[in-house]
C-alpha positions as a printed NumPy array, in Angstrom:
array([[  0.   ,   0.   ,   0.   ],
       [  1.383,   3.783,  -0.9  ],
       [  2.185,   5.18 ,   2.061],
       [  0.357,   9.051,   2.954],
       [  2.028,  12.171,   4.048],
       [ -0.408,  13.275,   7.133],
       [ -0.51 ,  16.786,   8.47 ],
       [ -2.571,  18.68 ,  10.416],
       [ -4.992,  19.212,   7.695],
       [ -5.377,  16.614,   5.816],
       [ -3.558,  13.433,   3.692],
       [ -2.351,  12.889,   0.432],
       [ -0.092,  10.16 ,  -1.278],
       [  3.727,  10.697,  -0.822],
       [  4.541,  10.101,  -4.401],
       [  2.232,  12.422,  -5.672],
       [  3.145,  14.815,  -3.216],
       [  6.658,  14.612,  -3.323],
       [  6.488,  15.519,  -7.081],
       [  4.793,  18.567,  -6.087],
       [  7.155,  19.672,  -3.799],
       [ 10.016,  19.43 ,  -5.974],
       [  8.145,  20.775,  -8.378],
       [  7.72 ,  23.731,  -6.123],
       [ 11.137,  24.143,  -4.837],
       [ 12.439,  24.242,  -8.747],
       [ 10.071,  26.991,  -9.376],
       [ 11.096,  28.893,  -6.59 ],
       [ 14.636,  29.18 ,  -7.739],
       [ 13.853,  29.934, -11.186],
       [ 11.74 ,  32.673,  -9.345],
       [ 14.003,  33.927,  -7.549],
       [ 17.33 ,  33.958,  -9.888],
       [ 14.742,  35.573, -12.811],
       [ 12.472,  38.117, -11.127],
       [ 14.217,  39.088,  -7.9  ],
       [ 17.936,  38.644,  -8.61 ],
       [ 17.985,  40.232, -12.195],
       [ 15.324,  43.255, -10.088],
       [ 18.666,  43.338,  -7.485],
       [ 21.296,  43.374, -10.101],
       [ 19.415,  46.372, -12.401],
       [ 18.754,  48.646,  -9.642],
       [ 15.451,  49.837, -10.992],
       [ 12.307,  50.995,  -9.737],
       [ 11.058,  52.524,  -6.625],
       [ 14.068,  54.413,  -5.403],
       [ 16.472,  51.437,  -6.246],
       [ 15.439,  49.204,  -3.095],
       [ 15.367,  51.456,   0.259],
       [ 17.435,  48.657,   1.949],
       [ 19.592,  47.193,  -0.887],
       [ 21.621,  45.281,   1.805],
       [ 18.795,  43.587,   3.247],
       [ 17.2  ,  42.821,   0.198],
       [ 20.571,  41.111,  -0.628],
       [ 20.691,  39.068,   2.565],
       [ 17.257,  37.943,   1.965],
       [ 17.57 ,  36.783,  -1.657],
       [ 20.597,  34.733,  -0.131],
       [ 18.569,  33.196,   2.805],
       [ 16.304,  31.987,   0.004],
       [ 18.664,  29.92 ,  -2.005],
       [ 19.904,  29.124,   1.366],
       [ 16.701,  27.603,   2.283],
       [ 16.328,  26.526,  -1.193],
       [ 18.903,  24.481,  -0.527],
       [ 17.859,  23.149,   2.483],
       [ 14.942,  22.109,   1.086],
       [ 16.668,  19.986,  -1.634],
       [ 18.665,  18.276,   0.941],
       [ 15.542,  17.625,   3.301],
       [ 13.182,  16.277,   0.781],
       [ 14.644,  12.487,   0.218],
       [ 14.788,  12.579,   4.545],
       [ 12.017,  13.644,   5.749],
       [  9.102,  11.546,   6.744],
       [  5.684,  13.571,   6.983],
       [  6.075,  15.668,   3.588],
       [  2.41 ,  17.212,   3.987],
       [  4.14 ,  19.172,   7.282],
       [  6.925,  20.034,   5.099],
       [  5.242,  21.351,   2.723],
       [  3.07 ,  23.841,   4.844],
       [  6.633,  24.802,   6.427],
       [  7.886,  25.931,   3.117],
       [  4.712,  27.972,   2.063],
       [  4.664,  29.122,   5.123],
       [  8.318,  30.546,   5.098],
       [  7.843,  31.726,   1.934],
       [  4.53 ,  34.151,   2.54 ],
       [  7.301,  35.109,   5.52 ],
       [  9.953,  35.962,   3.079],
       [  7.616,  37.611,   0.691],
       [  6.165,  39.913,   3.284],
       [ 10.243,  40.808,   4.346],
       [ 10.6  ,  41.517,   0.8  ],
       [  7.312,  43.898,   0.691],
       [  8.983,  45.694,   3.836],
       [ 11.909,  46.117,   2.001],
       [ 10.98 ,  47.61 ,  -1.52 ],
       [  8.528,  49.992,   0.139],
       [  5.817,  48.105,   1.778],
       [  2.704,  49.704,   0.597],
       [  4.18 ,  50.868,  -2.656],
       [  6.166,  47.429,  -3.138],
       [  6.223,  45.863,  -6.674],
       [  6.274,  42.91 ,  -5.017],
       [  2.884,  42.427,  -3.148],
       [  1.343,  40.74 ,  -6.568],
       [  4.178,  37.307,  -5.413],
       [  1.544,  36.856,  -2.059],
       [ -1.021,  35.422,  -5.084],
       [  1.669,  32.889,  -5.992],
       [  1.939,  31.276,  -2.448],
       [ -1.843,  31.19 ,  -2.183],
       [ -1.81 ,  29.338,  -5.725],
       [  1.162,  27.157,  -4.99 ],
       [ -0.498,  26.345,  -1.141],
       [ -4.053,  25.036,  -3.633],
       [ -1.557,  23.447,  -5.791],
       [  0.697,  21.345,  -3.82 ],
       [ -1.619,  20.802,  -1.053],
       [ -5.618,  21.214,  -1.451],
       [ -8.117,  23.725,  -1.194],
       [ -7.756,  23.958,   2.314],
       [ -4.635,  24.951,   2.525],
       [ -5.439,  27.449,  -0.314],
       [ -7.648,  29.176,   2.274],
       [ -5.166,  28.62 ,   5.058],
       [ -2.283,  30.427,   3.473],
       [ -4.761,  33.383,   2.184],
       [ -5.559,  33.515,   5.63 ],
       [ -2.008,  33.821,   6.923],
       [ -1.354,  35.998,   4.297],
       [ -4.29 ,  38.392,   4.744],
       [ -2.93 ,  38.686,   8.26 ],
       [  0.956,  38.873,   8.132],
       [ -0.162,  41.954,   4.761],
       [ -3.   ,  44.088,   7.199],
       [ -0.434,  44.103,  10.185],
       [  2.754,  45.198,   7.927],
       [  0.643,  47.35 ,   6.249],
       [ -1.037,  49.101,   9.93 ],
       [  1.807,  49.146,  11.089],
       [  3.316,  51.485,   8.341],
       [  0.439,  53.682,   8.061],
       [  1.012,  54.301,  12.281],
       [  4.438,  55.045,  11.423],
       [  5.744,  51.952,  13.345],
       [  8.124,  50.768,  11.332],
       [ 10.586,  52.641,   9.409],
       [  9.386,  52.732,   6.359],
       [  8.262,  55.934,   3.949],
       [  5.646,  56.187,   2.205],
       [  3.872,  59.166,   0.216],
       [  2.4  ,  61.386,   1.792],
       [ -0.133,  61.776,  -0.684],
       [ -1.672,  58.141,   0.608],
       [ -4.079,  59.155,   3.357],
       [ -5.906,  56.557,   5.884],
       [ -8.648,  55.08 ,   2.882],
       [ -5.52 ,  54.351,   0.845],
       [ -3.989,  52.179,   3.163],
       [ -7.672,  50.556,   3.87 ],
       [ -8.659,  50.069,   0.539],
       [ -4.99 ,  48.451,  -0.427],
       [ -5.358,  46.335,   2.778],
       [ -8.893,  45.288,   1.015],
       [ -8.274,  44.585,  -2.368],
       [ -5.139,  42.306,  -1.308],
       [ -7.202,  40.458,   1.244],
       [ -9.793,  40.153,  -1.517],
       [ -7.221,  38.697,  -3.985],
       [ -6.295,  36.251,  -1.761],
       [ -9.403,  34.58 ,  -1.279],
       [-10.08 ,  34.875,  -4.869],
       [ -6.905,  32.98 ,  -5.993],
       [ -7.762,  30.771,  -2.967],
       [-11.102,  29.756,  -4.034],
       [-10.136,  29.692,  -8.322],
       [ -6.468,  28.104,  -8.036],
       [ -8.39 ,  25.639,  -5.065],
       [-11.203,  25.065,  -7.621],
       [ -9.052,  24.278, -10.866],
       [ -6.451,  22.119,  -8.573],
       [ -9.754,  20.252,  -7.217],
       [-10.905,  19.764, -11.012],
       [ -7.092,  18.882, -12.327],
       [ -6.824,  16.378,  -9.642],
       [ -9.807,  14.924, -10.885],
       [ -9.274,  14.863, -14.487],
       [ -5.596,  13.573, -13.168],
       [ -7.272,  10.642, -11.365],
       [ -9.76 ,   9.893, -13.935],
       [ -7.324,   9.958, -16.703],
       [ -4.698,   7.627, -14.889],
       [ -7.813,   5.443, -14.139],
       [ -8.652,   5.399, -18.213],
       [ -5.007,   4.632, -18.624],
       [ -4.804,   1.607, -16.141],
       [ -8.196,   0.137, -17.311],
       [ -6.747,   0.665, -20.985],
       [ -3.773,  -1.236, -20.204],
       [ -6.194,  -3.947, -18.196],
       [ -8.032,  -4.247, -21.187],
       [ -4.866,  -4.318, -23.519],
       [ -3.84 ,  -7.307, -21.386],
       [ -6.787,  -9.072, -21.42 ],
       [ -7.109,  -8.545, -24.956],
       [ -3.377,  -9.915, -25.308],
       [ -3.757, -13.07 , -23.097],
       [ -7.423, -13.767, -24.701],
       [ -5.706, -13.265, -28.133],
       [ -2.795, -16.028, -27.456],
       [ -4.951, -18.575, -25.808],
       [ -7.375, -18.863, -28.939],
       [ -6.875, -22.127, -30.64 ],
       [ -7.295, -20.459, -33.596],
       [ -4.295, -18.477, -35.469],
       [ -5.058, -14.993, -35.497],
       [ -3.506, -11.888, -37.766],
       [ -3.886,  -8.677, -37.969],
       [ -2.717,  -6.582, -41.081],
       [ -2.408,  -2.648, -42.129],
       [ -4.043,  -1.313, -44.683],
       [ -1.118,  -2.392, -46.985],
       [ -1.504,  -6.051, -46.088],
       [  1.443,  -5.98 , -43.828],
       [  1.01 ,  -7.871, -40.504],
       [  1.012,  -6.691, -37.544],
       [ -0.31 ,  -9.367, -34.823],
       [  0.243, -12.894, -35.156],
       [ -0.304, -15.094, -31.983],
       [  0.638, -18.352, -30.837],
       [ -1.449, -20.666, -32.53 ],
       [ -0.776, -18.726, -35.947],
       [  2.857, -19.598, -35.18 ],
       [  1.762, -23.449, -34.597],
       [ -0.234, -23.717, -37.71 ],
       [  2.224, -21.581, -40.479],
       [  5.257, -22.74 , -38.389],
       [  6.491, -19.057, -38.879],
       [  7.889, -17.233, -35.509],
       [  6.021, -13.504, -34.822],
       [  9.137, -11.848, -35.372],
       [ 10.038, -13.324, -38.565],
       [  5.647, -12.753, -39.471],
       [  5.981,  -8.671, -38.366],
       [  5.569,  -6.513, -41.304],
       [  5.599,  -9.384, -43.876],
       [  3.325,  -9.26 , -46.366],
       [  0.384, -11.31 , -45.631],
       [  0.357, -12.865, -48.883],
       [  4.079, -14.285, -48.127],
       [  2.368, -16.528, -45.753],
       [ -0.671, -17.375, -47.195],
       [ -0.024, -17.8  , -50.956],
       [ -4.045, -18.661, -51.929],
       [ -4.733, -14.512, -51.498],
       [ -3.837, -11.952, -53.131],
       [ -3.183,  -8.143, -52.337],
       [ -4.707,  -5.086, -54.215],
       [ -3.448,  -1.992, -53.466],
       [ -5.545,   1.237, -54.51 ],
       [ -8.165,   3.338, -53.092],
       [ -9.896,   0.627, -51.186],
       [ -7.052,  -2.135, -50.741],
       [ -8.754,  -5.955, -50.951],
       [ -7.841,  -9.192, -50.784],
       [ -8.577, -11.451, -53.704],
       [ -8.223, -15.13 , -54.005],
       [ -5.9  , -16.533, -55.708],
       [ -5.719, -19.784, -57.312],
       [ -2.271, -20.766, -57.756],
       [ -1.652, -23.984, -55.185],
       [ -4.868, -25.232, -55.067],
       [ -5.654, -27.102, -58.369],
       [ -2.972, -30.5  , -57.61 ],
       [ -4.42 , -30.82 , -53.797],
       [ -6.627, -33.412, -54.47 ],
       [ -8.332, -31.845, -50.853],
       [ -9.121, -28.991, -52.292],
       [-11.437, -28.421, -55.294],
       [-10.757, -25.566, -57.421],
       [-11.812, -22.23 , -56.975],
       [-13.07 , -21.78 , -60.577],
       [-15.289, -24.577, -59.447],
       [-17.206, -23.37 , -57.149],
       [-15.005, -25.424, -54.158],
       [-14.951, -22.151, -51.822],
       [-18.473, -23.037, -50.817],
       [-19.923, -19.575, -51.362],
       [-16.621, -17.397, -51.775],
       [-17.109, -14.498, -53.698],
       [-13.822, -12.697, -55.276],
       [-13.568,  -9.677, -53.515],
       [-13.51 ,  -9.663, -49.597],
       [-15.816,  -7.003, -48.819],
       [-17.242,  -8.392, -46.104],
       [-16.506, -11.504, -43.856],
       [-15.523, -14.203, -46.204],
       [-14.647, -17.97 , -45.494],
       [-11.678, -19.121, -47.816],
       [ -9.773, -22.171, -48.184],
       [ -6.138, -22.446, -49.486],
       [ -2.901, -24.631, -48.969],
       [  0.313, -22.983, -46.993],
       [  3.628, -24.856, -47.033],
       [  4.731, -25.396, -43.245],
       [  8.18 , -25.763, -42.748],
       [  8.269, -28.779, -40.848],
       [  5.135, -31.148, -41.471],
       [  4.675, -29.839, -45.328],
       [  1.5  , -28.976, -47.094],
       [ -1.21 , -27.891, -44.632],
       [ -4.688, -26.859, -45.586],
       [ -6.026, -23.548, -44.038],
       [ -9.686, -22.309, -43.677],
       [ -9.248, -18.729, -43.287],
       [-11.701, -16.107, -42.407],
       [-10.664, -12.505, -43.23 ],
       [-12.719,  -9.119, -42.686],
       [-12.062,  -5.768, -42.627],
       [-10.755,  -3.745, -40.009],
       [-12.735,   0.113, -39.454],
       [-12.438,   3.189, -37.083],
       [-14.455,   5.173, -36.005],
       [-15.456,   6.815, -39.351],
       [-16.226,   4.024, -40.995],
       [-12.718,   3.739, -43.313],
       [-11.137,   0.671, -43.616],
       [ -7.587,   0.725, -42.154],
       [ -6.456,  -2.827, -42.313],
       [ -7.899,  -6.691, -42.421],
       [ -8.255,  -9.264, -39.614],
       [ -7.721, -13.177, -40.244],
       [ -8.597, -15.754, -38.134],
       [ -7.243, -19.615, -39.568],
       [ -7.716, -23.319, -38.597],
       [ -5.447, -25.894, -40.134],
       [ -8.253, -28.562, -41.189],
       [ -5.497, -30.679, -43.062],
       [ -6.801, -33.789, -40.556],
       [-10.716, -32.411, -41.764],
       [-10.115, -32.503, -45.17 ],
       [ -8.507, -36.127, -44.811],
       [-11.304, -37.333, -42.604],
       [-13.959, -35.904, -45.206],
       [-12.285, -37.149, -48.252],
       [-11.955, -40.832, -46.163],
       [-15.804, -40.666, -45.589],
       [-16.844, -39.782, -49.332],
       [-14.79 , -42.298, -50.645],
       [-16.758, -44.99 , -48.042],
       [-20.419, -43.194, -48.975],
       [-18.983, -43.478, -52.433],
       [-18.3  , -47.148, -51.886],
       [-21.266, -48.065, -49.834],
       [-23.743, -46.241, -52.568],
       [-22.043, -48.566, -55.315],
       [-22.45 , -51.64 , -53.52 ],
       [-26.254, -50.67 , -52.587],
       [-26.634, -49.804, -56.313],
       [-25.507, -53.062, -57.237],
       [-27.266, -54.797, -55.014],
       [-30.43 , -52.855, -56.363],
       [-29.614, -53.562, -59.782],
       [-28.885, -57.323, -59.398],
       [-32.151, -57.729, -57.44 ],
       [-33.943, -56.203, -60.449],
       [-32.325, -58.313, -62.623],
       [-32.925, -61.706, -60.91 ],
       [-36.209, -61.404, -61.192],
       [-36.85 , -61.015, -65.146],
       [-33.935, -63.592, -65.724],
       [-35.389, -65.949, -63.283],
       [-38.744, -65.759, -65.041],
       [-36.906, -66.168, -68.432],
       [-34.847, -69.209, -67.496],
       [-38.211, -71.248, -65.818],
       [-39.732, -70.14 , -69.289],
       [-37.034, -71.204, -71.637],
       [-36.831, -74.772, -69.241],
       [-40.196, -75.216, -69.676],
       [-40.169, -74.461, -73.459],
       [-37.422, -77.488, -73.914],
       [-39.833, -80.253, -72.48 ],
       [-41.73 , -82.042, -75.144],
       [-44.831, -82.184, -73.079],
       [-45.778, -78.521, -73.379],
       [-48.979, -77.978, -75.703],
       [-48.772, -75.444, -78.392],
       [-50.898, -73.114, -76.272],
       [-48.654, -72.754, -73.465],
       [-45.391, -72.626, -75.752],
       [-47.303, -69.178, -76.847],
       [-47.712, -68.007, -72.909],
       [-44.363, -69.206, -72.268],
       [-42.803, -67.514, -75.505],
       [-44.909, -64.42 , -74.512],
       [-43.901, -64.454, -70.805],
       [-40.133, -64.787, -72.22 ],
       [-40.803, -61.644, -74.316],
       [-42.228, -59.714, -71.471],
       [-39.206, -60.221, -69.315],
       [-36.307, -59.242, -71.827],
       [-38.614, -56.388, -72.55 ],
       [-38.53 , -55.077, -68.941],
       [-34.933, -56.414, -68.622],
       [-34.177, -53.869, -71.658],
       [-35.877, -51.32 , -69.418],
       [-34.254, -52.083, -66.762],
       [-30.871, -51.678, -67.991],
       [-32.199, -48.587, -70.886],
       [-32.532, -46.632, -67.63 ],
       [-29.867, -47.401, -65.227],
       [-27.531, -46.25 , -68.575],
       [-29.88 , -43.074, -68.749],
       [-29.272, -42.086, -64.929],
       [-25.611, -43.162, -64.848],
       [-24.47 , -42.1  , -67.586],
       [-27.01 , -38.995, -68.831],
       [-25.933, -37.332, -71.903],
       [-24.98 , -33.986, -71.876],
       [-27.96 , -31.363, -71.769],
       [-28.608, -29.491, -75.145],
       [-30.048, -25.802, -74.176],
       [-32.209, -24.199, -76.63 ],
       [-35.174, -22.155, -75.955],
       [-38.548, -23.645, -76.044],
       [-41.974, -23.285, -74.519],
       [-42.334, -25.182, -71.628],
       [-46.497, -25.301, -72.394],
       [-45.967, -26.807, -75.485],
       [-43.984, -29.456, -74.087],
       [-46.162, -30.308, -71.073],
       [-49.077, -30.429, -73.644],
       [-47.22 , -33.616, -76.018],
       [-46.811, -35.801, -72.411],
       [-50.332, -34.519, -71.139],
       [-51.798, -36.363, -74.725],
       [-49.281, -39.383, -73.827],
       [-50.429, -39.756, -70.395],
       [-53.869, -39.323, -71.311],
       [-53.439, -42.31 , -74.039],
       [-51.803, -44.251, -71.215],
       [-55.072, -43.389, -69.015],
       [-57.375, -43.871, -71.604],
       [-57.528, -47.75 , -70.862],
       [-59.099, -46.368, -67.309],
       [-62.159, -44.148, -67.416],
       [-62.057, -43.294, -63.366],
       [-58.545, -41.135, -64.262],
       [-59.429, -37.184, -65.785],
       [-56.396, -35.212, -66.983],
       [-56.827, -31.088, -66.419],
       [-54.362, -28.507, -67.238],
       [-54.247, -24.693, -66.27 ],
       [-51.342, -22.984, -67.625],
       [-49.71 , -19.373, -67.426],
       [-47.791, -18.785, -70.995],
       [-46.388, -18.547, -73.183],
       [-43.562, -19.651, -71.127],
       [-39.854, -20.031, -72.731],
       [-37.642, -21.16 , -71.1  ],
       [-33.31 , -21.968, -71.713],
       [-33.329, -25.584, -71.522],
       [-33.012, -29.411, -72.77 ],
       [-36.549, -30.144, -74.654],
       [-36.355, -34.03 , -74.856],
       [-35.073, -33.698, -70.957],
       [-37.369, -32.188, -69.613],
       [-40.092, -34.035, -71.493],
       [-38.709, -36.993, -69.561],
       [-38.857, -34.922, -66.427],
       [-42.484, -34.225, -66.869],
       [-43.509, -37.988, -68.131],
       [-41.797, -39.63 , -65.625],
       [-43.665, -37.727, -62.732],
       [-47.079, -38.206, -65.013],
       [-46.17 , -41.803, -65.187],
       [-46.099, -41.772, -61.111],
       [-49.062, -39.721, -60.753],
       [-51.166, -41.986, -62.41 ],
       [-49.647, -45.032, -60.658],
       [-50.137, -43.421, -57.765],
       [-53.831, -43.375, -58.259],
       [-54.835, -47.309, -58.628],
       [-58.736, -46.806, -57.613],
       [-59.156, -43.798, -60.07 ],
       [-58.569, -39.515, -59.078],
       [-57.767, -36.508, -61.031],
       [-53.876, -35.356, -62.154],
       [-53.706, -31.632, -62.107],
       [-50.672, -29.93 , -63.873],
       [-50.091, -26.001, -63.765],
       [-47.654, -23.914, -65.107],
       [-46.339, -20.003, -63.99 ],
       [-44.133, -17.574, -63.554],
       [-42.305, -16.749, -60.208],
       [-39.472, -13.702, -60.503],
       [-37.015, -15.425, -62.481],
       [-37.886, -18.931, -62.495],
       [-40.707, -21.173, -64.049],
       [-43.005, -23.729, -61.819],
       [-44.137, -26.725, -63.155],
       [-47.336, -28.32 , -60.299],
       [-47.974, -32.161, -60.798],
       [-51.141, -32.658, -58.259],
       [-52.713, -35.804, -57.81 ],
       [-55.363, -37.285, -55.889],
       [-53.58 , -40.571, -55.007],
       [-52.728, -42.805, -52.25 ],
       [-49.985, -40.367, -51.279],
       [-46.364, -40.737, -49.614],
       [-45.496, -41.723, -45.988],
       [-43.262, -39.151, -44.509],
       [-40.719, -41.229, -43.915],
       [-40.449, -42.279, -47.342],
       [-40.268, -38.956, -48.835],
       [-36.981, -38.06 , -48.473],
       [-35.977, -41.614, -50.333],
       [-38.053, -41.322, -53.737],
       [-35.393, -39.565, -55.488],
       [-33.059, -42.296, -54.569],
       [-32.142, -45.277, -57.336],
       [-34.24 , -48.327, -57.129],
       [-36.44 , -47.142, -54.427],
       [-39.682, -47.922, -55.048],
       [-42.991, -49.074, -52.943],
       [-44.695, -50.431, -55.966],
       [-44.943, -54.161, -57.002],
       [-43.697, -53.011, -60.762],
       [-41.266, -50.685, -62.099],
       [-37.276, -49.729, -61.162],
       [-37.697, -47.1  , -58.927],
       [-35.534, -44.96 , -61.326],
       [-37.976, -42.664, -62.835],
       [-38.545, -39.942, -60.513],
       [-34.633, -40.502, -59.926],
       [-34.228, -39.608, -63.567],
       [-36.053, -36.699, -63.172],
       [-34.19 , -35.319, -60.022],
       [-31.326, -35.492, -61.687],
       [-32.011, -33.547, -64.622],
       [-33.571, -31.172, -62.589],
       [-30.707, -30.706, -60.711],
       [-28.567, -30.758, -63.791],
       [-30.567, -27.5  , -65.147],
       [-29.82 , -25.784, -61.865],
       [-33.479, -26.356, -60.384],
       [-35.393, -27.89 , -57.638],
       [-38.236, -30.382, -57.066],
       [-40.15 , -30.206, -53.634],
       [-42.559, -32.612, -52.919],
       [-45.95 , -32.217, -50.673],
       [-47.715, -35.192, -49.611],
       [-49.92 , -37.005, -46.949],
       [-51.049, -40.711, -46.92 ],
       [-55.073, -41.017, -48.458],
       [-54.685, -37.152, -49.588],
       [-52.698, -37.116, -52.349],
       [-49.214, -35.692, -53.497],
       [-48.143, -32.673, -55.31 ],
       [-44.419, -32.126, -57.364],
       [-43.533, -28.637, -57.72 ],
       [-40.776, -28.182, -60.184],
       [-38.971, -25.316, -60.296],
       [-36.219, -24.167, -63.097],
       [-34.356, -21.177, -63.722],
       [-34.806, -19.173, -66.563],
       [-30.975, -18.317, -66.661],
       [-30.197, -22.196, -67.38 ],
       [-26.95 , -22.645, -70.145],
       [-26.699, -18.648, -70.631],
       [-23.461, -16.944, -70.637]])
């Protein structure tokens, strides 16, 4: 704890006190070697000093003192007492110095103000009003004392008794004023002092905190002028880039991180770069959309992912996060980074695709040799039977027709496995989707035509052209007929719709079916499923993918007994520059 000067009237912390008094005693001898001694050494003024001698003396008992002082200050023990002494020797001095050059007709009397100020100063307000006091006192009694002719000093005779009383007044009056406005703006310094030195230790706090927060983050952090020059770089950014701080410190940010770039200008960005990427079989390109939503220009907070060369374990893969660093006003004065190494991520990711990617073959084969079997089974117990002699004519023609059936949906089978694993390329041209959706609506209604308890309605918005693959998208459209009308075994109504919406087209397939279990709506789209006795559970599969091919979407709304409705939504941007 800081110790505290104590006095008679009041406390205040040696440090801060000590400064003062030095502070004091400097000023004093500046004072006195500037003002009084140069005063001495001119010999001007009132009647060149009535007691030059003494005046002498007394300038030399105040360096004396002065002295004194010096040599007392790193002793002493209760520096609040020794700093009353001093004021109080010097209003002493001052009023020896008044008796000397004249008393009331001194040049001098203004130097009583200074004491009272230094007394606010050093000390407090109190003492402001304690040394205007003392001065008020030792002043009136010099003063009365020279107009009674007491002590032996002239004066003019011109000064009568209101002269004296009103000088007596208006130096009394000055005291307490510089008492009460040196007290006042000492009281308000003090405060500011203490306030700002409080600012100042909670700014350095808070720079600590901020520094210890910043180096235990498990993340590598960087900050970065506005010229792309760094200027923090904590621990973990050492760990990951395997690049010291000092050797990081006003290196150019793209030195370490080779996937940005740096454009200097008006408004400085970073810009990806993507040079190191293309051979990391981790990374996908960035023409290629493998930033997962990275746009070129860093404007904002942006996510990207690049490769950095580590000095010690090799390539590394870093997901770095860089935004812009603003003032007060707004203006961008530099860029913040915050990076993971997700080399282990990437690995891990790339480990689990590859088994997904395996797993999804061998349930696709599965699929496809259970859908196989079947037809083959059916044409080997044909063909068996076929070979016996015993067979009548009539069932040679079921068998033979059976036989036929089988390689026909065998054909099928296999005619659109090749169509969803191997789709040709889409051919964009620009066609009306109506026109289109009205050639499968006359298919499907040919197909329904067998069944009188299935109507066919239509209500379309067009002309509608759209940018896309006509014989595609007539498959799209027949294949989700095809399982609206399968859907609806005991008869119903398939409604199709067409419209605009902003900048896409909607396509509405709404049936009156047995619907979709929840449960099984989210597998539709996959290969080969399929809750129906018939068919390869590839159609609506088909259709996904083509959808998704032209950059669109197909939602799907449906409840058991109620029916299910396919929205299909494309673009009307699809295979445009």
């Amino acid at each position: 704890m800081t110790k505290k000067g104590r006095g008679v009237f009041g406390s205040m912390d040696d440090q801060s006190l000590v400064k003062k008094v030095k502070a004091l005693i400097s000023i004093r001898v500046v004072f006195i070697t500037l003002l009084l001694g140069s005063f001495f050494l001119l010999q001007v003024g009132y009647r060149s000093f009535p007691y030059p001698r003494a005046t002498s003396n007394l300038i030399v008992a105040l360096y004396s003192l002065t002295i004194i002082y010096s040599f007392l200050i790193d002793r002493i023990k209760t520096y609040f007492t020794f700093a009353y002494f001093q004021i109080f020797m010097d209003v002493a001095a001052i009023n020896v110095l008044i008796y000397l050059t004249g008393g009331i007709e001194s040049w001098f009397s203004f130097i009583m103000l200074l004491t009272v100020m230094s007394a606010s100063a050093v000390l407090n307000r109190k003492a402001g009003y304690v040394i205007a006091t003392f001065s008020s006192i030792l002043y009136g009694v010099m003063i009365d004392l020279q107009y009674y002719k007491l002590l032996p000093i002239k004066y003019d005779p011109a000064l009568n008794e209101k002269d004296f009383l009103y000088n007596i007044f208006v130096h009394i009056s000055a005291f307490y004023m510089m008492a009460f406005l040196s007290g006042y703006l000492s009281s308000r310094l003090e405060k500011t002092t203490t306030a700002l030195e409080q600012t100042d230790s909670d700014l350095k706090e808070l720079s600590l905190f901020n520094k210890e927060l910043i180096e235990s983050i498990p993340s590598g952090i960087f900050t970065t002028d506005i010229d792309g020059s760094i200027l923090i770089f904590n621990k973990a950014a050492e760990d990951i880039t395997g690049i010291t701080r000092e050797n990081a410190f006003n290196r150019k940010i793209t030195a370490i991180f080779p996937f940005i770039s740096f454009d200097s200008g008006e408004t400085p960005m970073l810009h990806s770069n993507t040079k190191g990427n293309k051979n990391n079989p981790l990374l996908p390109p960035f023409d290629k959309g493998g930033m997962g939503g990275f746009s070129e220009q860093l404007l904002g907070i942006e996510r990207i992912e690049g490769v950095i060369s580590h000095p010690r374990e090799g390539s590394r893969i870093i997901n770095l996060t860089v935004s812009p660093h603003m003032d007060v006003t707004g203006r961008k004065t530099g860029f913040i980074g915050v990076f993971q190494d997700i080399t282990m991520l990437k690995k891990m990711e790339m480990d689990i695709k590859h088994k997904e990617k395996w797993a999804a073959i061998g349930e696709l084969s599965a699929n496809i040799a259970h859908e196989i079997r079947n037809p083959l089974a059916s044409l080997k117990g044909s063909i068996e039977m076929l070979r016996e002699d015993r067979v009548t004519k009539g069932q040679k023609e079921r068998l033979t027709e059976i036989a036929l059936k089988e390689m026909e949906r065998l054909n099928g089978i296999i005619t659109d496995f090749l169509m969803y694993s191997t789709p040709r390329a889409a051919e964009f041209s620009a066609f009306d989707l109506n026109l289109v959706l009205d050639d499968t609506l006359e298919l499907l209604k040919n197909t329904a035509s067998a069944r009188n308890d299935i109507s066919i309605t239509k209500n379309f918005d067009g002309p509608l052209f759209v940018n896309a693959d006509r014989q595609k998208m007539h498959q799209v459209f027949l294949n989700l007929g095809m399982n609206a009308l399968e859907a609806m075994p005991d008869g119903g109504e398939l409604s199709v719709s067409t419209m605009r919406t902003g900048s896409s087209f909607e396509v509405v397939f709404k049936d009156t079916g047995v619907g979709i279990r929840q449960k099984n709506i989210e597998k539709i789209f996959y290969p080969f499923f399929t809750t129906k006795d018939e068919g390869t559970g590839l159609g609506l599969a088909i259709a996904y993918r083509i959808i998704e091919e032209h950059k669109g979407k197909i939602n799907v709304i449906s409840n058991p007994g109620e029916g299910t409705v396919f929205k299909v939504i494309i673009p009307d941007s699809n295979g445009k520059s």
